[in-house]
N, C-alpha and C positions, 0 to 999 in steps of 0.2 A: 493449844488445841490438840484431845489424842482423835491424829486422823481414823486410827488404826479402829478406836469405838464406833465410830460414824459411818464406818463402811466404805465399800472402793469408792462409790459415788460423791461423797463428801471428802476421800480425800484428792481426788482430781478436782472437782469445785474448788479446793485449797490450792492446789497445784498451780492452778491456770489462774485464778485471783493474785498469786503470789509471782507469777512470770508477765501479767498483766500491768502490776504494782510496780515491777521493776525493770519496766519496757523491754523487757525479752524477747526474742522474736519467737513466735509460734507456729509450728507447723503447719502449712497449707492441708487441705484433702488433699491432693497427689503424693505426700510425703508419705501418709499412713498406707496410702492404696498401695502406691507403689512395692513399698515393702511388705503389706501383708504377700502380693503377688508373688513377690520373687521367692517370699518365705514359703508360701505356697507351693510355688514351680519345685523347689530346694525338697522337699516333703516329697513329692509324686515321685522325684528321680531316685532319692533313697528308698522310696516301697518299692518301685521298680525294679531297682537292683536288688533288693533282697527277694524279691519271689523270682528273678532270672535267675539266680546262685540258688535256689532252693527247690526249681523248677531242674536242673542240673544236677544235681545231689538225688535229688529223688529216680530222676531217668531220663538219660540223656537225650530220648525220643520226646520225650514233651515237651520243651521247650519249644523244637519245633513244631510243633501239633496245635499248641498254644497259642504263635503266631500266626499259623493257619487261618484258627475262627476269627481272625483281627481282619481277615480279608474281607472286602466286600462288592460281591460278584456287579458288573455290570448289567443291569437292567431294560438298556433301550426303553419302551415308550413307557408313559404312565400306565403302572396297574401291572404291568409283570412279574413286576421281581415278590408277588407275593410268596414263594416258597423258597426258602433259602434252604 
């Protein structure tokens, strides 16, 4: 079988036919989730660091400026905090 003609979808069908065939154990959902997550978490920290190093390179006044608008002011009752 070329998986490669049939496309991703037929060759995971093959995949999982073929680790099913030969009592394999298969990944639960928490196994994918989890690591898409962390692959995830892994991704935001490196953009993060690279716009702090480049938020710093540009003018050492914005980074803190930047962190500023990340604030967010206390409101007290419902309906106040319409103007930030």
């Amino acid at each position: 079988m070329d998986a490669r003609a049939e496309g991703p979808v037929a060759l995971t069908n093959h995949a999982v036919t073929w680790l099913r065939k030969n009592r394999a154990p298969l990944p639960g959902v928490s196994m994918p989730a989890r690591q898409l997550s962390e692959a995830r978490t892994a991704a935001e920290r490196r953009l993060y660091e690279a716009v702090a190093r480049a938020t710093v390179r540009a003018d050492t006044a914005l980074a803190p400026a930047l962190a500023e608008l990340l604030v967010v002011p206390e409101c007290g009752p419902p309906g106040r905090c319409t103007r930030w």
